[in-house]
NUZAFI-34352 format. One record per residue (C-alpha): residue in three letters; chain; x, y, z. Coordinates in Angstrom, 3 decimals, always signed. Layout:
BEGIN
(ALA,A,(X,Y,Z))
...
***
This chain:
BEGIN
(UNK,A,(+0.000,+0.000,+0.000))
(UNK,A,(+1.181,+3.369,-0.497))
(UNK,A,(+2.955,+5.839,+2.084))
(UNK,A,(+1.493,+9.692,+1.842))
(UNK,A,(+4.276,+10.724,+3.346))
(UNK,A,(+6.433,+9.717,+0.898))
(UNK,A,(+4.143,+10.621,-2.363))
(UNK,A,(+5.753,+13.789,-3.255))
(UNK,A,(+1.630,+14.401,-5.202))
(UNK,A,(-0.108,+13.891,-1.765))
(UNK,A,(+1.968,+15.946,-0.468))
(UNK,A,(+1.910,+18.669,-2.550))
(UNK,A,(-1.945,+18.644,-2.203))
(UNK,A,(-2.062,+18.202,+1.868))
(UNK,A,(-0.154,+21.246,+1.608))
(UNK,A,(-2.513,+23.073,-0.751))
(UNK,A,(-5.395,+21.495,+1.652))
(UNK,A,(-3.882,+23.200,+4.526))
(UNK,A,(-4.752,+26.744,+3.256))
(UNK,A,(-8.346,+25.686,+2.361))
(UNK,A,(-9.737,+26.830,+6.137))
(UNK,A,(-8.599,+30.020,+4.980))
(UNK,A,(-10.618,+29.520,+1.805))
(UNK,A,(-13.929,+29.069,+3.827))
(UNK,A,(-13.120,+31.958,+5.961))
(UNK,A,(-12.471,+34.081,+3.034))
(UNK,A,(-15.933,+32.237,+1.367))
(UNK,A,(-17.896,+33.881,+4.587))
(UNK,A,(-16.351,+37.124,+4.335))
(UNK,A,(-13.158,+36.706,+7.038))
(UNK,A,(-10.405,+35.867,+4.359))
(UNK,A,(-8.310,+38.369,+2.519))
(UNK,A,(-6.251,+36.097,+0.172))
(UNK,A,(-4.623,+38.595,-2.426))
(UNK,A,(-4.856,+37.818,-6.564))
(UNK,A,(-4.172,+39.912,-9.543))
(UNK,A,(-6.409,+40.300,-12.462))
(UNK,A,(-4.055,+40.543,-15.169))
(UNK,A,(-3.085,+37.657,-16.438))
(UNK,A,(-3.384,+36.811,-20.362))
(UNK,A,(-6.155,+35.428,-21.302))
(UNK,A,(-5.137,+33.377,-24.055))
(UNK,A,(-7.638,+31.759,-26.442))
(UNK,A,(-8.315,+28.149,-26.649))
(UNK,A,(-8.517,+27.141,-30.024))
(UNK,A,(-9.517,+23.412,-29.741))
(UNK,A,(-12.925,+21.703,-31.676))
(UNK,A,(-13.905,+20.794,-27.879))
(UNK,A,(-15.493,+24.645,-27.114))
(UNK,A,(-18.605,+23.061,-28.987))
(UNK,A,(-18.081,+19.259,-28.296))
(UNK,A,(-20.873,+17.817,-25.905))
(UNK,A,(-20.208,+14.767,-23.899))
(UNK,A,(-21.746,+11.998,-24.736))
(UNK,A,(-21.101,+10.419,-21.214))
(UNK,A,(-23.274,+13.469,-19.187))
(UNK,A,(-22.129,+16.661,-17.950))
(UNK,A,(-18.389,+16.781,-17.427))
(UNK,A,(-16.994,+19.098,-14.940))
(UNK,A,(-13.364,+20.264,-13.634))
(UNK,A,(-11.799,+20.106,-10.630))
(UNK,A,(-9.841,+23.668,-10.471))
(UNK,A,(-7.264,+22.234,-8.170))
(UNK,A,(-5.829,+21.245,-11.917))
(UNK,A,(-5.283,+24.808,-12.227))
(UNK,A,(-4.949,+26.209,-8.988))
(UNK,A,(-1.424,+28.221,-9.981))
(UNK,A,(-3.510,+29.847,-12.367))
(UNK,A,(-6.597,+30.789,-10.015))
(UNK,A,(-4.095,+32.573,-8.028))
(UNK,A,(-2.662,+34.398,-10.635))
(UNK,A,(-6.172,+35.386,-11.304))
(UNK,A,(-9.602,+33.876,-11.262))
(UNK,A,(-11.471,+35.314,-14.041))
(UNK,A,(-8.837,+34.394,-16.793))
(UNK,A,(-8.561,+30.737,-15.043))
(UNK,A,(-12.859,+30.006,-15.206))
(UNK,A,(-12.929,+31.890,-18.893))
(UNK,A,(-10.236,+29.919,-20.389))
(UNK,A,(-12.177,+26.869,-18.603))
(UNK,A,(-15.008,+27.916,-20.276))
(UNK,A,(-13.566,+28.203,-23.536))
(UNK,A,(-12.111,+24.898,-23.620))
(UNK,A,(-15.956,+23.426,-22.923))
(UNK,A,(-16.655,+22.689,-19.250))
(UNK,A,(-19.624,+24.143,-18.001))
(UNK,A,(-19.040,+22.725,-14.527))
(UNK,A,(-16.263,+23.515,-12.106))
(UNK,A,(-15.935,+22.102,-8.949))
(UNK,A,(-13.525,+24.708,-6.325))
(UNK,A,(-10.644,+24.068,-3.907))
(UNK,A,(-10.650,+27.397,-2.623))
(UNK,A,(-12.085,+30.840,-3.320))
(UNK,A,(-8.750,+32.720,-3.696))
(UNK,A,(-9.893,+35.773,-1.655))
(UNK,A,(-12.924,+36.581,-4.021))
(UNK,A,(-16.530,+36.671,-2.219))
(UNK,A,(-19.266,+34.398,-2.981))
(UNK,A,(-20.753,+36.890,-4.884))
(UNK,A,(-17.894,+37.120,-7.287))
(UNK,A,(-17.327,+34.111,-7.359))
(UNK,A,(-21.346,+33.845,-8.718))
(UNK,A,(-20.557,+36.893,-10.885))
(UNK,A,(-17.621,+35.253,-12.914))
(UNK,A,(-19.386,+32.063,-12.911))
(UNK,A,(-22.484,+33.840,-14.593))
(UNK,A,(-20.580,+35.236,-17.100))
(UNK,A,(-19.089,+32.602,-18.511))
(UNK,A,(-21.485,+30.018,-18.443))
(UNK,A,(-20.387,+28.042,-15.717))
(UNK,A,(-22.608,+26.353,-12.389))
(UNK,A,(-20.472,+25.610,-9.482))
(UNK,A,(-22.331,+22.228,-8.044))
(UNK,A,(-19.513,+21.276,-5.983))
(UNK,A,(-16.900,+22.713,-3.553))
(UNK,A,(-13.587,+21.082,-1.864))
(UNK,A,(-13.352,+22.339,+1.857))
(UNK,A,(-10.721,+21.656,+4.426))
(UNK,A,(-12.320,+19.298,+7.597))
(UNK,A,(-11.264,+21.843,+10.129))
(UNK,A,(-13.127,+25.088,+8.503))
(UNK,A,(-16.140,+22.958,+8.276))
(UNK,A,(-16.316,+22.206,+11.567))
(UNK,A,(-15.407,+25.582,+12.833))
(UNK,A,(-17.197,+27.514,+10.092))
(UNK,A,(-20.536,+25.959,+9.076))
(UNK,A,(-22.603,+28.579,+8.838))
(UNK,A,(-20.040,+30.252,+6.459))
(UNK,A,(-19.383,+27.552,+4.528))
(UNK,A,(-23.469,+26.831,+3.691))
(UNK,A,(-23.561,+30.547,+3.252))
(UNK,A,(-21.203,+30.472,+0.455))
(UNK,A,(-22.186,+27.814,-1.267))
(UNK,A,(-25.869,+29.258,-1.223))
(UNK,A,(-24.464,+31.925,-3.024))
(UNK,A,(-22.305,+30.122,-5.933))
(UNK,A,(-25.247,+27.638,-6.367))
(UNK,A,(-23.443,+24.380,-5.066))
(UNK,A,(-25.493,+21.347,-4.079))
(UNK,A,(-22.351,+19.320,-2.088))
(UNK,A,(-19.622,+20.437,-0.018))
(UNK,A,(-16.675,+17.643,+0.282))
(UNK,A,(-14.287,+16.755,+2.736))
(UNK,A,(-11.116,+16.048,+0.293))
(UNK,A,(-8.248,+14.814,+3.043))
(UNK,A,(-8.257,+13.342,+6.508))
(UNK,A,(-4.757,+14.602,+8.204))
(UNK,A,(-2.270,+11.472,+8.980))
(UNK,A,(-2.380,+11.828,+12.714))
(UNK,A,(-6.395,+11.340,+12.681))
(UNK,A,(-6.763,+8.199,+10.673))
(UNK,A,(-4.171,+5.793,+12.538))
(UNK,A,(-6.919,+2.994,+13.962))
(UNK,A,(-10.399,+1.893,+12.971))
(UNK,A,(-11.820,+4.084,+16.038))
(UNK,A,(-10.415,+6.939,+14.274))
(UNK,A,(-12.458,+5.704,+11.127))
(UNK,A,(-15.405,+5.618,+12.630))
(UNK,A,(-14.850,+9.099,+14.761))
(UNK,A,(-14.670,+10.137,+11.414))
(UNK,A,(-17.709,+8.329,+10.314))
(UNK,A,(-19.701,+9.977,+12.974))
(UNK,A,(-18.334,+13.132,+12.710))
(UNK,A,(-18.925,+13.341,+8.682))
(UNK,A,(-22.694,+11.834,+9.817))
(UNK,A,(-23.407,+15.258,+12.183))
(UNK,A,(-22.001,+17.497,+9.458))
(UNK,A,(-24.063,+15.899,+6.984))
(UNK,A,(-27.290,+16.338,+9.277))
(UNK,A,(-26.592,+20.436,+9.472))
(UNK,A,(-26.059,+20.547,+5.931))
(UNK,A,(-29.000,+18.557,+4.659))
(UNK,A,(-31.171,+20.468,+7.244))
(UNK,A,(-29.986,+23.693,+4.666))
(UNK,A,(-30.962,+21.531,+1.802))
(UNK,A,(-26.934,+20.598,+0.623))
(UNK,A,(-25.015,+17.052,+0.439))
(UNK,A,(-21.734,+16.530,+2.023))
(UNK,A,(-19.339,+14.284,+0.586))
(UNK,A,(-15.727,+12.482,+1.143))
(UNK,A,(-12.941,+12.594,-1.246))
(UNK,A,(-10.722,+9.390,-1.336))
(UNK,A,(-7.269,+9.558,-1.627))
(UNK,A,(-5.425,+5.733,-1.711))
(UNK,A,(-4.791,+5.440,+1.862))
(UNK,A,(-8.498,+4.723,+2.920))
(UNK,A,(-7.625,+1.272,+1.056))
(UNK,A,(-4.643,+0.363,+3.542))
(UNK,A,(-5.999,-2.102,+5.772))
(UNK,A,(-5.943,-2.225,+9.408))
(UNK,A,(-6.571,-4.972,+11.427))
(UNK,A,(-7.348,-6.349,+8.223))
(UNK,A,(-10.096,-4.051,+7.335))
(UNK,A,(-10.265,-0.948,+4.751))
(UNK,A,(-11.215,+2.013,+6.451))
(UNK,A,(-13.194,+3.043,+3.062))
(UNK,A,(-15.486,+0.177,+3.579))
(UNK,A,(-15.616,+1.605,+6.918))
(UNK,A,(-16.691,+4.526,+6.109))
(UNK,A,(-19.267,+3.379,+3.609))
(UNK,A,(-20.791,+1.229,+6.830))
(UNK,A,(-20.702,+3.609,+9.516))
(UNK,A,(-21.868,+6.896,+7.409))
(UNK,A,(-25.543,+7.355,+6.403))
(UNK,A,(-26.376,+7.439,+2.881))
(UNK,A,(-28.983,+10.024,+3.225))
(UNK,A,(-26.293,+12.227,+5.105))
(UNK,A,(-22.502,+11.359,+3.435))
(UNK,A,(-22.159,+11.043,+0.104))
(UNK,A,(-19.197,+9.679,-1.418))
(UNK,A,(-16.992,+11.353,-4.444))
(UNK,A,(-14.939,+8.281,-5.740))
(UNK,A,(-11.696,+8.843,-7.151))
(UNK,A,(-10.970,+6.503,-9.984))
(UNK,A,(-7.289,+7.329,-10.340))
(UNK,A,(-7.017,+6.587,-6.411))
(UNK,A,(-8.792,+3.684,-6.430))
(UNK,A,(-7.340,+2.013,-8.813))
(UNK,A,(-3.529,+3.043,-7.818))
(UNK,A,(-4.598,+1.453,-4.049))
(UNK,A,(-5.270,-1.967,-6.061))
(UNK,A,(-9.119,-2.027,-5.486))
(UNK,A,(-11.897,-2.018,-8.526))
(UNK,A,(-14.107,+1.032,-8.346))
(UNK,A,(-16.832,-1.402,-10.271))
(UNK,A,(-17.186,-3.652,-7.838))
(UNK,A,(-17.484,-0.397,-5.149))
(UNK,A,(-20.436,+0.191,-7.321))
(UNK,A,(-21.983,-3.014,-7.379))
(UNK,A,(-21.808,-3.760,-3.534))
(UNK,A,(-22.536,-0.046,-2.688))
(UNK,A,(-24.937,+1.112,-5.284))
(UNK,A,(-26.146,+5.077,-5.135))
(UNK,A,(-23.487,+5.640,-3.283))
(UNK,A,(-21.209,+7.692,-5.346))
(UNK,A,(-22.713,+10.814,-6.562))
(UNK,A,(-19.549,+12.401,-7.573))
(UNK,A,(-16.341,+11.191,-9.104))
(UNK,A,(-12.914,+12.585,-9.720))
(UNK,A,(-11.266,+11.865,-13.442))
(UNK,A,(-7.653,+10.903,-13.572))
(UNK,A,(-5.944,+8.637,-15.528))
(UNK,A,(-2.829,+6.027,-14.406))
(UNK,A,(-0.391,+4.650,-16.788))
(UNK,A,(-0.757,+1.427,-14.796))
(UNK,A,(+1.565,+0.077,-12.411))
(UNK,A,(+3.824,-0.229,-10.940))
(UNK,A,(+4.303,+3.463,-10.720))
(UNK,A,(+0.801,+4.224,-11.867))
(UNK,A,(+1.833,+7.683,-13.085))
(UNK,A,(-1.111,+10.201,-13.063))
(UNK,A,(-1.745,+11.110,-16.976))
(UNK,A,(-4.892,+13.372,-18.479))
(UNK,A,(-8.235,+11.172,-19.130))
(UNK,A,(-7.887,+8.793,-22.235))
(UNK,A,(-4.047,+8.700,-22.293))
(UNK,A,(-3.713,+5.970,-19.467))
(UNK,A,(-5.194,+1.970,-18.346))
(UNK,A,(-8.375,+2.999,-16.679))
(UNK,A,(-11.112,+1.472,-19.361))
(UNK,A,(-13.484,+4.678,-19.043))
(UNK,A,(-16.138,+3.498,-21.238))
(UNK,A,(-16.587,+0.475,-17.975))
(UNK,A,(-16.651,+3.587,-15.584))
(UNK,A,(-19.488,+5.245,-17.205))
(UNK,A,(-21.268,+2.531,-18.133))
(UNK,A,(-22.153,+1.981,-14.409))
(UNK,A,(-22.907,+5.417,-14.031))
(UNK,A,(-26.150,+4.716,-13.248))
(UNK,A,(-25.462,+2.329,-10.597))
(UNK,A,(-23.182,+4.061,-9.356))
(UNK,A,(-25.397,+7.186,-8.888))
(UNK,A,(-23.045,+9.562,-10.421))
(UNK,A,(-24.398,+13.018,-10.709))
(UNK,A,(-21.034,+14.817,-11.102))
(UNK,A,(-17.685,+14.371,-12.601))
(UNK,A,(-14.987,+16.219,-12.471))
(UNK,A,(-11.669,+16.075,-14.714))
(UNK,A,(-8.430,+16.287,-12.143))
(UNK,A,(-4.972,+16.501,-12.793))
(UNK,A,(-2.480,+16.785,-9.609))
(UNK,A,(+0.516,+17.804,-11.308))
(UNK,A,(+0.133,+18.446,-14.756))
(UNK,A,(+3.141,+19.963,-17.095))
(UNK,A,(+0.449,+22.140,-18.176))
(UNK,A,(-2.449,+22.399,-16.896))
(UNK,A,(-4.460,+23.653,-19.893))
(UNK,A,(-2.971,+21.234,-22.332))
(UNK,A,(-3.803,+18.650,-19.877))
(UNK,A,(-7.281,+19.391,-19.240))
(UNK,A,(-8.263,+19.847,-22.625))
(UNK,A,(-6.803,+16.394,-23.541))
(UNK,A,(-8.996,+14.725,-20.896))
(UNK,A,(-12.062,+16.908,-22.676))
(UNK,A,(-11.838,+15.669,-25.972))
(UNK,A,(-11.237,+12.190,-24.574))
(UNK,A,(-14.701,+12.536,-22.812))
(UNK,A,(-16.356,+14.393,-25.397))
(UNK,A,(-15.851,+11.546,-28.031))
(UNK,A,(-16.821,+8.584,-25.366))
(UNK,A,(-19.447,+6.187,-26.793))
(UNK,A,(-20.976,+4.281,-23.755))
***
């Protein structure tokens, strides 16, 4: 099984994670996270601005391009836009309000139905936090990481469980879903169970969905169809990443790796899937990358 510590990609985005408190804050009017507004705004000229998926609505997770929201949000979403997404789903706000974030959405033809945010700001912040998302038009907020130090036993798993259930009761009581994020360590048994299947037992469906992702899944050794078989309506949102297989399992954009995506989708149903979202942890460049994984998706026969 693999050691977070050691993955120089987890660790790049437990660090990016650790700022997304901040994010909420900022998301309920406390935060003050600077970003300029003049970065290019360079065209995408690819086919895919008019392509439709033929697998559903297919979304983007903007931690692909999260060097870019800094540099400046409205370029980042246009540019999005441009390539063909009409779904994003955020890992931060990046100091703007919920009410620009709304604005910039608006303009370029984007809904928000999904936001990343940090454990901690949840719990300390939910008012904010449903706020926010009120305002950008989101119907799930997810929990994307569980910090090393609180996930060592299966008590801590099912803290966790119980913890995600109460959350999940305050925000369904505001009409919104919360979710959990896999990474690959929910997969490394202990005591000779997986702490995602205890999860999946100890949470309430009608109060914790689950976003499933693929690429995470898969690199922990475990079959995401048989997840959706044993578990079905479970997973209302996914995350899309490719692996170039193992041992190494390299990330790669959608289409250019070993996950058979036309299997994926074709459970969608079962599954429950309602959102996916294109990711990329550390992409060359980001733009190329994402619009690779578009075209992929917007020629998929299922």
């Amino acid at each position: 099984m693999s050691d977070d510590h050691k993955d120089p990609t987890l660790q790049d985005r437990r660090s990016f994670l650790a700022t997304l408190g901040g994010a909420a804050l900022a998301a309920s009017g406390l935060g003050a996270l600077a970003c300029s507004s003049n970065a290019s705004q360079t065209a995408s000229t690819s086919s895919a601005a008019t392509a439709v998926p033929k697998v559903g609505p297919v979304g983007l997770q903007l931690y692909t391009v999260r060097d870019e929201m800094q540099r400046d949000v409205a370029a980042t979403l246009a540019r999005v836009a441009r390539i063909g997404y009409k779904e994003v789903e955020f890992a931060g706000y990046f100091g703007r309000s919920p009410t620009d974030i709304r604005a910039l959405l608006d303009a370029d033809g984007l809904t928000s139905p999904s936001s990343h945010v940090a454990l901690a700001a949840l719990r300390s912040d939910t008012p904010g936090v449903i706020a926010a998302a009120k305002v950008i038009g989101q119907q799930f907020i997810v929990v994307p990481w569980i910090d090393a130090d609180a996930r060592k036993s299966l008590d801590d798993w099912r803290g966790i469980a119980r913890t995600l259930n109460g959350l999940g009761a305050l925000f369904s009581a505001a009409g919104l879903n919360l979710a959990y994020h896999n990474h690959d360590f929910e997969f490394a048994r202990i005591d000779g169970q997986v702490p995602y299947d205890v999860l999946l037992a100890e949470t309430d469906p009608a109060l914790v969905a689950m976003e499933m992702d693929i690429y995470w899944i898969t690199k922990a050794g475990f079959d995401p169809l048989a997840y959706f078989a044993k578990y079905p309506g479970r997973f209302k949102e996914v995350h899309l990443k490719d692996s170039k297989g193992p041992p190494q399992h390299e990330m790669t954009s959608v289409g250019e790796g070993a996950i058979n995506w036309q299997q994926i989708f074709a459970h969608r149903s079962q599954a429950g899937i309602q959102h996916a979202f294109v990711e990329h942890d550390q992409p060359k460049d980001p733009y190329e990358s994402i619009e690779k994984s578009y075209k992929y998706l917007s020629g998929l026969v299922v």
